[in-house]
N, C-alpha and C positions, 0 to 999 in steps of 0.2 A: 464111172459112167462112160466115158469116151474110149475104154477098150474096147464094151459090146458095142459101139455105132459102126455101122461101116457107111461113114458119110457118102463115098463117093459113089456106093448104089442108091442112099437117096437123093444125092445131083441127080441121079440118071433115072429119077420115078416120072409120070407126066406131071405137071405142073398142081393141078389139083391132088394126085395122093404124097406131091413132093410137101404140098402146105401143111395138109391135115399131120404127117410124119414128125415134120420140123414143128409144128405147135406142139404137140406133145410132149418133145423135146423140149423144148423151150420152157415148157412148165413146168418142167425137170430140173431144167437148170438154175428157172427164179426161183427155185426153194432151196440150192444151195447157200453157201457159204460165200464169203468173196472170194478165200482162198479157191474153194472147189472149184467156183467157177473160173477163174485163172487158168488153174489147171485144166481143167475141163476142154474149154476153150483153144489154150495152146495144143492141145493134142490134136483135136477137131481141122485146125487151122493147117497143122502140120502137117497130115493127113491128107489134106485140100490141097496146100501150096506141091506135094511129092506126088500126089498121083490123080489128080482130077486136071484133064482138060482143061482151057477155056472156057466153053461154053457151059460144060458143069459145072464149073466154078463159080461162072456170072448169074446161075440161074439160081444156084442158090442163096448168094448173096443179095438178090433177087427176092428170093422168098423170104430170108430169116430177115432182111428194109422192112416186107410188109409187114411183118409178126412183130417186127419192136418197135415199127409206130403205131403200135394201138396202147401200147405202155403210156402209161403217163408221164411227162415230160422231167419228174422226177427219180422215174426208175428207168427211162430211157438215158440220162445223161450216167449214171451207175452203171446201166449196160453195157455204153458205149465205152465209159472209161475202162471200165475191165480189156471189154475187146478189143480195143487198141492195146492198151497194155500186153495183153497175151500175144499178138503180132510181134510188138515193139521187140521181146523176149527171145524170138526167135532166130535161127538163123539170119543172116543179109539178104538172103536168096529167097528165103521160102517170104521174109516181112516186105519184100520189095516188091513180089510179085502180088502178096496177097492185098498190099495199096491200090494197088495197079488194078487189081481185079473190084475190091472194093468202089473205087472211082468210075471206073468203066459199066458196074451194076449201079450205082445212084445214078450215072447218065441215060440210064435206062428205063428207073420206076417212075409211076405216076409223080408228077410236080408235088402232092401235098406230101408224099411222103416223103421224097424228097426234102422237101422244105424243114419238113418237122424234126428229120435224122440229123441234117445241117444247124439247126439252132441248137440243135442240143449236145454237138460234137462237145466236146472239152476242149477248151483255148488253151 
């Protein structure tokens, strides 16, 4: 799945065809596997941390906050674990940045969503 994406032209779609793109994806990806999505994931991320700006980076991190706090707080904590995971995996560079960027788009999304990605991070 993550060879056909080429994430970093949808950072760069406007905000609305960036959501409607990434949900799609996103229903994509909950019907994998956990492996898949690992994989998945780490490519995506890889991708993101080597050739997306800033502010593409933040926006779409941005978008894909909004899309997994509508998850239920049980396949949102599954999500999350993955996703961190698939950073964790990576490079020191590409996982250091992709925190970075990660932190800097939850200081960004609305409070509830916020709130809701935060209780369900994995300790």
């Amino acid at each position: 799945m993550a060879g056909q994406i080429d994430v970093v032209q949808i950072a760069r779609l406007s905000e609305r065809e960036r959501e409607s793109t990434m949900r799609s994806l996103f229903q994509q990806l909950l019907a994998l596997n956990d492996d898949q999505k690992l994989s998945t994931l780490k490519g995506l991320v890889k991708e993101m941390g080597e050739k997306a700006n800033d502010e593409e980076y933040i926006n779409l991190c941005k978008t894909n906050m909004k899309l997994a706090s509508t998850l239920s707080d049980d396949m949102l904590k599954v999500f999350l674990k993955i996703r961190l995971q698939a950073s964790a995996e990576l490079p020191k560079n590409i996982h250091d940045r992709d925190m970075n960027m990660i932190n800097r788009a939850l200081a960004l999304v609305e409070p509830s969503i916020r709130e809701k990605i935060q209780r369900n991070m994995p300790s």
